[in-house]
C-alpha positions in Angstrom: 0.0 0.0 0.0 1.8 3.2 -1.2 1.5 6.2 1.4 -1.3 8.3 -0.5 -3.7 5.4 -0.7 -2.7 4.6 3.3 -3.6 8.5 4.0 -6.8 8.4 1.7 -7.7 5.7 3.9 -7.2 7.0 7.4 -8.9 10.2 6.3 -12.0 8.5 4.9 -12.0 6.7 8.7 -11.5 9.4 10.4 -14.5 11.5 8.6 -16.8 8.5 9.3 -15.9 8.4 12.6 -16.3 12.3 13.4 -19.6 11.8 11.3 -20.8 8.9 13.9 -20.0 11.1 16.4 -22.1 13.7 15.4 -25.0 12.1 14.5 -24.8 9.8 17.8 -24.7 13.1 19.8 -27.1 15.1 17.3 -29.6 12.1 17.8 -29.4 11.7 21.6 -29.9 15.8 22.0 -33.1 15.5 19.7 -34.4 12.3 21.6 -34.1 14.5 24.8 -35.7 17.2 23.3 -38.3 15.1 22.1 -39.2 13.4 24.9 -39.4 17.0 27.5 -42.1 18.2 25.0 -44.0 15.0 24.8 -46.8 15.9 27.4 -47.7 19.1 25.3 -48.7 16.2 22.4 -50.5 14.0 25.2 -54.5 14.0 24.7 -56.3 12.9 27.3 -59.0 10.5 26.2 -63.1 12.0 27.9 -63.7 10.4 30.6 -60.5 8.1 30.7 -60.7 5.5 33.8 -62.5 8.7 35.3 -59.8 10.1 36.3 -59.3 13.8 35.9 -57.0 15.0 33.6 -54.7 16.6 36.1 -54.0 13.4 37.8 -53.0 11.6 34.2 -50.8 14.4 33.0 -49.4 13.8 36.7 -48.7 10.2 36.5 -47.5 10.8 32.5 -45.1 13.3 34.3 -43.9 10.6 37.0 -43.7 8.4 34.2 -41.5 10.5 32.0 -39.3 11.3 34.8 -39.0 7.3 35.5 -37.6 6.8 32.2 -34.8 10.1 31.8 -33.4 10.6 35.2 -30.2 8.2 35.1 -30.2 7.3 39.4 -31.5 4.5 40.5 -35.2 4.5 40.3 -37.8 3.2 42.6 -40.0 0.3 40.4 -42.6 1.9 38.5 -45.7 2.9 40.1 -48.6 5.4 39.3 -50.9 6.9 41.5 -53.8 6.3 39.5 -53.5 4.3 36.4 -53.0 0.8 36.8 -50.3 -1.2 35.6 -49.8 -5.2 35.1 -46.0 -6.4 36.0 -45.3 -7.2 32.4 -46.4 -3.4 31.7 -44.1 -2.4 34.3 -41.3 -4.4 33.4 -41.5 -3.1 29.5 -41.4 0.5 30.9 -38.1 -0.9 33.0 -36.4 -1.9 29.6 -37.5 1.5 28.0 -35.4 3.2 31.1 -32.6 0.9 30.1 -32.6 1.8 26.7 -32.7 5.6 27.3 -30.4 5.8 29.7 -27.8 3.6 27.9 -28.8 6.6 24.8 -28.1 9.0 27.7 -24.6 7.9 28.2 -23.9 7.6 24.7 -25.3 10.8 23.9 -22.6 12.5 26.4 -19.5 10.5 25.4 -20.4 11.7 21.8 -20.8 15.2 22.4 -17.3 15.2 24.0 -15.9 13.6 21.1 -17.6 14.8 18.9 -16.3 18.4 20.1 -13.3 17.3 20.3 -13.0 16.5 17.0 -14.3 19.0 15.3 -12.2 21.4 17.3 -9.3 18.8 16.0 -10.5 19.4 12.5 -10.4 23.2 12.7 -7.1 23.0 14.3 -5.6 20.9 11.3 -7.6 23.0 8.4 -9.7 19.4 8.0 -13.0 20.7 8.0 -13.6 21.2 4.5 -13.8 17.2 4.5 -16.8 17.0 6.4 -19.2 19.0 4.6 -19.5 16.8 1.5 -20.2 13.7 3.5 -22.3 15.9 6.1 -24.6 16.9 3.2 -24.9 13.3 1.9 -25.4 12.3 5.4 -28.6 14.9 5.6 -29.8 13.2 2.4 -30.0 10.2 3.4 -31.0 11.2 6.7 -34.1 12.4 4.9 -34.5 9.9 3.0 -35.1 7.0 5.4 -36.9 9.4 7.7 -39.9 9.9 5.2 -39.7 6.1 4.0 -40.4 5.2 7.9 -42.9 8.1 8.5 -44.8 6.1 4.6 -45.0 3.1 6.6 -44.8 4.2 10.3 -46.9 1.2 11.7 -44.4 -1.4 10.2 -41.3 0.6 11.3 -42.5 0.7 14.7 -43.2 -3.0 15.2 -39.6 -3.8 13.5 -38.6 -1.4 16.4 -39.8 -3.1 19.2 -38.6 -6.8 18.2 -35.5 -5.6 17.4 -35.2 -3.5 20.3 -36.6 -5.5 23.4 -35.8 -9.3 23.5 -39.8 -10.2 24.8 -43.1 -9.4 24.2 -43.8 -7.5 26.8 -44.2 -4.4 24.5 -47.9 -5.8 23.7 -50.4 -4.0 25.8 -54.0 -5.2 26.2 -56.0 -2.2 26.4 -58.0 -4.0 28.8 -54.9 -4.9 31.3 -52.9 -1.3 30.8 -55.4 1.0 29.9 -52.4 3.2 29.8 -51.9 2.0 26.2 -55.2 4.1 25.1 -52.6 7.5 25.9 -50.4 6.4 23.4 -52.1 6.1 19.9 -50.2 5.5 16.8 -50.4 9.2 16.0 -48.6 10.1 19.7 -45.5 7.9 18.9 -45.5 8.9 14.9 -45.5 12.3 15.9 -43.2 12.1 18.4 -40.7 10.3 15.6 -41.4 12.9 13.2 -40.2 15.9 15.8 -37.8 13.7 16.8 -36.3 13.0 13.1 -36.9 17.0 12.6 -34.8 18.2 14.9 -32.1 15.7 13.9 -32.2 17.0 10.5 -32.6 20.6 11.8 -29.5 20.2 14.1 -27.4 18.6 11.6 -28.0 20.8 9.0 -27.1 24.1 11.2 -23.6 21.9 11.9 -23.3 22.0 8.1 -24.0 25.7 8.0 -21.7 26.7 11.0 -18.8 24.6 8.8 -19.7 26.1 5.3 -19.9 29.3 7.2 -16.3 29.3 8.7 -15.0 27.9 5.5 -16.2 30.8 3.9 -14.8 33.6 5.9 -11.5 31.4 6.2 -11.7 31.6 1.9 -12.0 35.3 2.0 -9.1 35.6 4.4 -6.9 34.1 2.2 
């Protein structure tokens, strides 16, 4: 392997790297995001298990909590909408899943800062805006082909994400199901995916940007 091809090579690594970095941490922030808005998308259904709509924002807000805050948490337990243990273990595995995001969503940011700051430092930054903008693209892309056929995408999801069954609520057992219709989770994908894109894309711009006053400097 001569020396260009070896340096072609670690550069194309590196950039794919950095780019995993940044969409790691660009994801996480926009899951985040995402989920702190979520009870403003809520509906309350009339009349749901008679409870007022006060006390289920409440317990939504206990739940929500349950599943972000990264100390040790207490099993899972609402004041009044009532749960079966395989509803409560599902909503366990969710907290595992989103704080494992959590963690990965901070060790990204670091390096993801890191390396950009690297980049700038070595006059690299140029390379990334090519592969950002394909990035966006496909980004894009695959976001509207899952929103198409959200139902399908969401089921994939859940077996590929959770190792049991427990994701399959009887509306009868966990009434808490009927808060959460298809619409709830396919919007809260869609913002999700959204601010992905929208943070992404001002990364791009903020590079472009630099590059372009660093071009008129010269």
């Amino acid at each position: 392997m001569n020396g260009s091809l070896k340096i072609q090579i670690i550069d194309a690594v590196r950039t794919i790297l950095v780019l995993l970095l940044l969409v790691t941490a660009v994801a996480g922030l926009a899951l985040f995001l995402t989920l702190l808005i979520s009870p403003l998308l809520l509906r309350v259904p009339d009349h749901f298990l008679h409870l007022s709509k006060a006390l289920v924002l409440r317990d939504y807000g206990h739940l929500l909590l349950y599943l972000i805050l990264p100390w040790p948490q207490s099993p899972l337990t609402l004041a009044g909408i009532p749960m079966t243990d395989n509803a409560v273990a599902h909503f366990s595995d969710v907290r595992h899943l989103i704080i494992m995001t959590l963690w990965m969503t901070i060790v990204a940011l670091i390096g993801a800062g890191l390396a950009l700051r690297y980049e700038k430092r070595t006059w690299q930054l140029w390379k990334l805006s090519g592969p950002l903008k394909s990035l966006l693209a496909l980004l894009i892309i695959v976001g509207l082909l899952a929103i198409a056929d959200f139902d399908d995408f969401f089921i994939r999801f859940h077996y590929l994400a959770f190792s049991n069954m427990n994701w399959v609520f009887s509306a009868t057992d966990n009434p808490i199901i009927n808060l959460f219709p298809d619409t709830f989770f396919a919007t809260l994908f869609g913002i999700w995916w959204l601010f992905t894109i929208l943070f992404l894309a001002l990364i791009q711009w903020c590079i472009n940007r630099y590059l372009r006053r660093l071009i008129r400097k010269l």
